[in-house]
C-alpha positions in Angstrom: 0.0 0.0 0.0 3.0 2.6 0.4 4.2 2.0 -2.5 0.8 2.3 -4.8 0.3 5.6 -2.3 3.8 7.1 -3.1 3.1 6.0 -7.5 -0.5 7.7 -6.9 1.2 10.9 -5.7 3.9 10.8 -8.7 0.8 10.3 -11.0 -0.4 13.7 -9.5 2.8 15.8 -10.6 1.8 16.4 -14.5 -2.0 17.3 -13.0 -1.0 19.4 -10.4 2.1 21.0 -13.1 -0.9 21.8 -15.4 -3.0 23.2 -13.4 -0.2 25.7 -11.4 0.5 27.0 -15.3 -2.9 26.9 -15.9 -3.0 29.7 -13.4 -0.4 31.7 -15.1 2.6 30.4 -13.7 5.2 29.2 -16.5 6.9 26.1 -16.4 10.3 26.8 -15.4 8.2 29.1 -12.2 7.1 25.8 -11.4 9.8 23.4 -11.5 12.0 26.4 -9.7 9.0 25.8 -7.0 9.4 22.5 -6.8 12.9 22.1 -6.2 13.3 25.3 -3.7 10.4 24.3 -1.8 10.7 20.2 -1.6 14.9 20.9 -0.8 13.5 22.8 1.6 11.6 19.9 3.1 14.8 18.0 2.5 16.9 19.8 4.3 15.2 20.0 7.3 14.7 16.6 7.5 18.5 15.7 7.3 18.7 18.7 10.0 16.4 17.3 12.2 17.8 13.3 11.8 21.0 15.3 12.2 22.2 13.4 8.4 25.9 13.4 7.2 26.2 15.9 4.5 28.4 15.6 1.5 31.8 17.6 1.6 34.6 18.1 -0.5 34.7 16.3 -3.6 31.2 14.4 -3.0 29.3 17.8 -2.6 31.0 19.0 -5.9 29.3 16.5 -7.8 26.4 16.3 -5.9 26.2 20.0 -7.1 26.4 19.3 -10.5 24.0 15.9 -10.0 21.7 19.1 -8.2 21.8 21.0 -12.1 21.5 17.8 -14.4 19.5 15.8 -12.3 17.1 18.9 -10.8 17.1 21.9 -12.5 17.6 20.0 -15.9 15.0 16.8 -15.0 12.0 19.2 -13.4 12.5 21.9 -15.9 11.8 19.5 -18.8 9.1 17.8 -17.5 7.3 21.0 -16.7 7.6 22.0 -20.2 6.9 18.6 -21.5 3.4 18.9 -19.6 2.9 22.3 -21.4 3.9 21.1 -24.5 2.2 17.7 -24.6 0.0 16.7 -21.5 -0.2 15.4 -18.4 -0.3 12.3 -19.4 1.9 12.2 -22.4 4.6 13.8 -20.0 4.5 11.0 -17.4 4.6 7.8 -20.3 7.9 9.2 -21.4 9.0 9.6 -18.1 9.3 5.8 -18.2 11.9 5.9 -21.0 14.1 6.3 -18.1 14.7 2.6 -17.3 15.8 2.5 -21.4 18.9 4.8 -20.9 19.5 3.2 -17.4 20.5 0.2 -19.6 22.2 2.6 -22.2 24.3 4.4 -19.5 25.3 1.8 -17.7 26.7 0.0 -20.4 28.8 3.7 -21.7 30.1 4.4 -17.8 29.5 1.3 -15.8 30.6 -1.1 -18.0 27.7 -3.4 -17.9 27.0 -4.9 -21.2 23.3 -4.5 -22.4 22.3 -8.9 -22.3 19.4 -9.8 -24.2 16.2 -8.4 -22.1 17.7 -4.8 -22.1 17.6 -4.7 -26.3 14.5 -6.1 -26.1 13.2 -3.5 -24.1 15.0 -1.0 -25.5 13.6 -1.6 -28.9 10.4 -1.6 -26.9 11.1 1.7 -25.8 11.9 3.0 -29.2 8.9 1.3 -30.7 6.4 2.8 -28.2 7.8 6.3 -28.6 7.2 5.7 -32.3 3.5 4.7 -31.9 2.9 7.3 -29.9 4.3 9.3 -32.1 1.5 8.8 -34.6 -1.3 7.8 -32.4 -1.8 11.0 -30.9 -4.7 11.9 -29.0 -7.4 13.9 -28.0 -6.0 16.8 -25.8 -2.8 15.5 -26.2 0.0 17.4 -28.2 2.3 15.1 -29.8 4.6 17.2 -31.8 8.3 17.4 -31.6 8.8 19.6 -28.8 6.5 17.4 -26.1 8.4 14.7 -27.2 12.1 16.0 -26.8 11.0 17.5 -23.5 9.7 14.2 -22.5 12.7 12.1 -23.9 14.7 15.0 -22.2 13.1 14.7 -18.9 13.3 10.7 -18.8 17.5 11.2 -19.8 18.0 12.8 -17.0 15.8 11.4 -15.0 18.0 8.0 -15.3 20.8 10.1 -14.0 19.8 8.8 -10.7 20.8 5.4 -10.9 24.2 6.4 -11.7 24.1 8.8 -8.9 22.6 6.4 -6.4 24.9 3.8 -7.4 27.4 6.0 -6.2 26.0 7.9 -3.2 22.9 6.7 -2.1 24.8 3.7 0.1 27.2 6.8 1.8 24.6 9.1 2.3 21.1 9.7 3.3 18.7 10.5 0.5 17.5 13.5 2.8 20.9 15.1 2.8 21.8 14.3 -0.6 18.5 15.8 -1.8 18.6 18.3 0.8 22.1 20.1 -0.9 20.8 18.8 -4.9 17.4 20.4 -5.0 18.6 23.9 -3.7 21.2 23.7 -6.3 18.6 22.8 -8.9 16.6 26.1 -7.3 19.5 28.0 -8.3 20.2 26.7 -11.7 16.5 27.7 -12.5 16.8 30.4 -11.5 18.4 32.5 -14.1 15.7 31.4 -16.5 12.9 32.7 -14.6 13.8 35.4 -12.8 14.2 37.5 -15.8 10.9 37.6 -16.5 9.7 37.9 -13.2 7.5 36.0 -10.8 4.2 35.3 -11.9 0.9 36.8 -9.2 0.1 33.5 -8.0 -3.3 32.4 -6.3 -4.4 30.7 -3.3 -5.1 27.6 -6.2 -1.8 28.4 -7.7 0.0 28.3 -4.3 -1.6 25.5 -3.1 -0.7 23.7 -6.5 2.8 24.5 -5.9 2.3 23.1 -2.2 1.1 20.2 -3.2 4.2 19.4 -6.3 6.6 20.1 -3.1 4.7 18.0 -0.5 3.0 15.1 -1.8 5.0 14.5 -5.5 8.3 15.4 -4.0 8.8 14.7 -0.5 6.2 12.6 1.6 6.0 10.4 -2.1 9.6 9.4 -1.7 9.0 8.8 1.8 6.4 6.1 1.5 8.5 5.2 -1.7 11.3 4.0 0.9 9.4 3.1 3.4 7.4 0.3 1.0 11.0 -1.0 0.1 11.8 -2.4 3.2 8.8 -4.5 2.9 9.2 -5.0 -1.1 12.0 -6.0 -3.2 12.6 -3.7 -5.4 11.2 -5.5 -8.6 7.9 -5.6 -7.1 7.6 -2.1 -5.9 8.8 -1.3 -9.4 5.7 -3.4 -11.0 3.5 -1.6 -8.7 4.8 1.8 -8.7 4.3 1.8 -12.9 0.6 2.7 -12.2 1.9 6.1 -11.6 1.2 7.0 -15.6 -2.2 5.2 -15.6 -2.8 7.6 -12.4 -1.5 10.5 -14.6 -3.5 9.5 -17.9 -6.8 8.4 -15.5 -6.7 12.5 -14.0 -6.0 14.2 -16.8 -8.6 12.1 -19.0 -11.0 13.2 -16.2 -10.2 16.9 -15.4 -8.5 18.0 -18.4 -10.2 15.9 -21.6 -6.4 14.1 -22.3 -7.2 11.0 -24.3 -4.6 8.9 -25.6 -5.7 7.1 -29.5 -5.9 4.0 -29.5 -1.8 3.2 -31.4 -0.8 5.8 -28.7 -2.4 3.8 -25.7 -0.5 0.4 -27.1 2.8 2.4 -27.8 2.5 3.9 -23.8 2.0 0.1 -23.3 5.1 -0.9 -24.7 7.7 1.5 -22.8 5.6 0.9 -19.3 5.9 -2.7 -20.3 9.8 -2.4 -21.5 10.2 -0.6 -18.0 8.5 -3.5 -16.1 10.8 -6.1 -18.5 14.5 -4.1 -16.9 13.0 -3.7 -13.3 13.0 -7.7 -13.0 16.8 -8.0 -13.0 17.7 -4.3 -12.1 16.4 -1.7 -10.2 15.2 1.7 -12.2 16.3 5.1 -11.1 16.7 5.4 -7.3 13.4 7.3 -6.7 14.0 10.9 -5.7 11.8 12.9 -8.1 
């Protein structure tokens, strides 16, 4: 139950993205929002378990894990949910598990065996199907899918990140220093423009990105893997885009055609085929 509560709450960060620009706020506002406010939360939770922090060399490249992995990751998948949909936003998200396999076989050495080509091609075949499915309410055209494909690259930074941290440090304190730095590295390209006039609605969207999609998801996240392996909270946390595609069906109009729904098939099912023998991205989204 923790873990479908924690995929719920992911499946909630495209509707609650969409409905914080709805209200005027642009995307890169938002994913600025999201990583201030949910390091925020971080932070004082390493504070208050009194968490090692990174120094020296580790916090160097937890910095740079803080631009590529935050203000990078959120920032696309904001605009990804502008450009495309709630829904189409969160099935590419799930491309991630694709260059997992990709990455770790350029850095980590670890040769792609059978079941990681097959759902690779998966992946590729999905994106392709989705490509020209289309949908009503859902904008496939090639800046919602680069966004996506964007956002789901660097979402699979994480696994090569955890691989290397997560085991020295606590997730708290790692994200507690990344998502501050991600904060920054927005920065620039919003505060330009200026800060949108937000709402009460707008505010509380923002809230709710922070609180529920960010930080209390990734605590029942962990707290569901001490009971799970991680294969089987990876099975059940991929309802988190048929949350996503369920919502925004229902508030927005977002309906997937039919060759779209079977190619969001294929790269949830290509995700589900590399979470049997390895674990995705550590979850810190």
């Amino acid at each position: 139950m923790l873990i479908l509560a924690a995929a719920c709450l992911w499946g909630l960060l495209g509707i609650f993205g969409k409905g914080v620009q709805a209200a005027g706020v642009a995307p890169l506002e938002v994913a600025f929002w999201r990583a201030l406010l949910g390091g925020a939360l971080y932070a004082l939770h390493a504070l208050l378990t009194r968490s090692r922090l990174p120094r020296g060399r580790d916090l160097w490249i937890t910095a740079g894990f803080g631009i590529a992995g935050v203000s990078v990751f959120y920032g696309s998948y904001q605009l990804a949910v502008k450009a495309g949909g709630a829904s189409l936003a969160s099935v590419l998200l799930y491309t991630a598990p694709a260059f997992v396999a990709l990455l770790g076989w350029a850095f980590l050495r670890d040769r792609p065996g059978a079941r990681e080509w097959v759902a690779i091609a998966g992946t590729l075949l999905g994106i392709t199907f989705i490509s020209l499915g289309g949908g009503q309410g859902v904008n496939v055209t090639l800046p919602a899918l680069a966004f996506g494909l964007i956002a789901g690259f660097t979402y699979s930074l994480y696994y090569l990140y955890g691989k290397a941290f997560f085991h020295r440090y606590s997730t708290p304190a790692l994200l507690g220093v990344a998502l501050p730095v991600g904060a920054l590295g927005l920065l620039p390209f919003v505060a330009p423009a200026g800060f949108a006039a937000k709402s009460a609605a707008a505010w509380g969207g923002l809230g709710g990105i922070a609180v529920l999609s960010t930080y209390l998801a990734y605590l029942l996240y962990s707290a569901g893997l001490r009971r799970l392996n991680a294969t089987r909270a990876s099975v059940i946390a991929s309802v988190e885009p048929v949350v996503a595609a369920g919502l925004a069906a229902l508030l927005f109009g977002e309906r997937l055609a039919a060759l779209a729904l079977l190619g969001a098939a294929l790269v949830i099912g290509a995700a589900l085929l590399l979470s049997v023998e390895k674990k995705g991205p550590t979850r810190g989204r």
